[in-house]
C-alpha positions as CSV (number, residue, x, y, z in Angstrom):
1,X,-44.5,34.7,-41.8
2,X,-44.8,37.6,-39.5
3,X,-42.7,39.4,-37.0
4,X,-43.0,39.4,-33.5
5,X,-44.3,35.7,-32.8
6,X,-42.7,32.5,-32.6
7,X,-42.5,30.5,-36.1
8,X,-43.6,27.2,-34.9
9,X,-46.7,29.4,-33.0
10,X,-47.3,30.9,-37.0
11,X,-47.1,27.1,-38.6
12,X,-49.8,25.5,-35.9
13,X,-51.9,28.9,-36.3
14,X,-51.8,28.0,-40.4
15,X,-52.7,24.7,-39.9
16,X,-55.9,25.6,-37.5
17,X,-56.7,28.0,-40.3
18,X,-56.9,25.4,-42.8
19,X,-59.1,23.3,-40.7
20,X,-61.4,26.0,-39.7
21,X,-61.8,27.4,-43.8
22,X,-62.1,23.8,-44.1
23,X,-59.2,23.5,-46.9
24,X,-58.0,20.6,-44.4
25,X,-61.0,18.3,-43.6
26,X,-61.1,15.7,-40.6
27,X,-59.3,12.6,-41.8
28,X,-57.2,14.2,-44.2
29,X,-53.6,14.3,-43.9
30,X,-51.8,17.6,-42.9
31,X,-48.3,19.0,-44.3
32,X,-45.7,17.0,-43.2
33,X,-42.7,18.5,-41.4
34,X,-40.4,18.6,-44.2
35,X,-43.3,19.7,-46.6
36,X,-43.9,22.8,-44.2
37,X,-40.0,23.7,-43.7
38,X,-39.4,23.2,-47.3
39,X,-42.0,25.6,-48.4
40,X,-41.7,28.3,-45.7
41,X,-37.5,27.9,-45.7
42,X,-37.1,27.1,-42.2
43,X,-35.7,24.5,-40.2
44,X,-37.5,21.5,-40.0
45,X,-37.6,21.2,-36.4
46,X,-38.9,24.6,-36.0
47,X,-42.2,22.7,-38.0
48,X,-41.6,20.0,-36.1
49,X,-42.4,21.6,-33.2
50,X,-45.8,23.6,-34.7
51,X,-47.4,20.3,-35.6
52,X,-46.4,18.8,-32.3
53,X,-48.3,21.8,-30.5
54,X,-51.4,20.3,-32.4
55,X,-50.9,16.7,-31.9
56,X,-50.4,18.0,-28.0
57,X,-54.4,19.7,-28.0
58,X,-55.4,16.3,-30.1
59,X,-55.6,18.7,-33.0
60,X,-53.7,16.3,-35.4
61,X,-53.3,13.1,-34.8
62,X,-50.0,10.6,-35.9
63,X,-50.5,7.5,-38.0
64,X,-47.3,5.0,-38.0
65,X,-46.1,5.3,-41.6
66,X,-48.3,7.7,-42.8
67,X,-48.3,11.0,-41.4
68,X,-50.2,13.6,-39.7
69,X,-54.2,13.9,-39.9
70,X,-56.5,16.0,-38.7
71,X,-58.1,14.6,-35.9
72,X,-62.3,13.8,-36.0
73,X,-63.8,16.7,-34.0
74,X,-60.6,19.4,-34.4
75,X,-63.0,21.5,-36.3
76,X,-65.6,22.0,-33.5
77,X,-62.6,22.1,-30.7
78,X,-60.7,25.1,-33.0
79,X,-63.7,27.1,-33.4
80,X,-64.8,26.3,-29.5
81,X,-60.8,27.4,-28.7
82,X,-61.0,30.5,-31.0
83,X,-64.4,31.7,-29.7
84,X,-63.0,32.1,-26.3
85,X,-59.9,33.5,-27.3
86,X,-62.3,35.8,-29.3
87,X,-64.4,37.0,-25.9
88,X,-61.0,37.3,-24.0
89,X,-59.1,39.4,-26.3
90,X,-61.9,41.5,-27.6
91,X,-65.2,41.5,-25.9
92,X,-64.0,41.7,-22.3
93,X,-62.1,44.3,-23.0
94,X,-64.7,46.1,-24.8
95,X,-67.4,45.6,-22.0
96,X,-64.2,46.8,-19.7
97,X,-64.0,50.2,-21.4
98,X,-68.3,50.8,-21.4
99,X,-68.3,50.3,-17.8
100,X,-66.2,53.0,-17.6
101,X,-68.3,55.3,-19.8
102,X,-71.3,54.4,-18.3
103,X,-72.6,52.7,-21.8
104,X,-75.6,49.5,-20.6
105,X,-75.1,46.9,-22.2
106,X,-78.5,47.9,-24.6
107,X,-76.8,50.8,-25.8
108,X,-73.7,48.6,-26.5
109,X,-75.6,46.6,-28.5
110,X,-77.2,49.3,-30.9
111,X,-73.6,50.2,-31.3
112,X,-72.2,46.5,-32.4
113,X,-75.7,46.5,-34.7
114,X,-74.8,49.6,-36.2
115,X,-71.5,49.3,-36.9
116,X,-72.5,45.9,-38.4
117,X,-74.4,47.1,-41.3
C-alpha cells in the first residue's frame, strides 16, 4: 500500500484497476472484505469501507448470500471516471502552463506527437 492516501481510498482504486485491466470482469464476484483485509493485513472495516465506496458509484453491486460483483457497465463508467480525472489532473494543467508561454495549441500538439514516439 502506499503512503500518504487513505487505505480504503488504495483498496477501491485496486479494485477499479482490476476491472479496467479486466482481471475482474462484469458479473464476476470481487474480493470479499475479509479476503482483502486478510491479504493486505488490515482491519476488515477499513475494506469494508473501500468496497462500500464502489457499491456507493454502482461500481460493485451486493448479492444477498453471495457477495460482491462487479456491476454490468462498471468498465465503461471507470474508464469514462478516469478519463476526466485524466483531463483535470493533467491536461488542464498543461494547456494552463502553454498559455503562459505563448505555445497554440498546434505547436502543443507537435510536442505530445513527438514525445510520443
Amino acid at each position: 500500500m502506499e503512503e500518504g492516501r487513505a487505505l480504503f481510498v488504495q483498496i477501491a482504486e485496486q479494485i477499479e484497476d482490476s476491472i479496467l485491466d479486466g482481471s475482474l470482469g462484469e458479473g464476476e464476484r470481487a474480493p470479499s472484505t475479509n479476503e482483502l483485509a486478510s491479504f493486505h493485513r488490515i482491519n476488515p472495516a477499513t475494506a469494508a469501507k473501500g468496497i462500500n465506496l464502489l457499491v456507493d458509484r454502482g461500481i460493485l453491486v451486493k448479492r444477498r448470500g453471495l457477495g460482491m460483483f462487479v456491476a454490468e457497465g462498471a468498465h465503461e463508467q471507470l474508464r469514462t471516471s478516469r478519463r476526466e480525472t485524466f483531463a483535470e489532473q493533467y491536461l488542464d494543467p498543461m494547456l494552463a502552463e502553454a498559455r503562459a508561454l505563448g505555445l497554440d495549441m498546434d505547436a502543443v500538439i507537435d510536442m505530445v506527437r513527438r514525445r510520443a514516439t
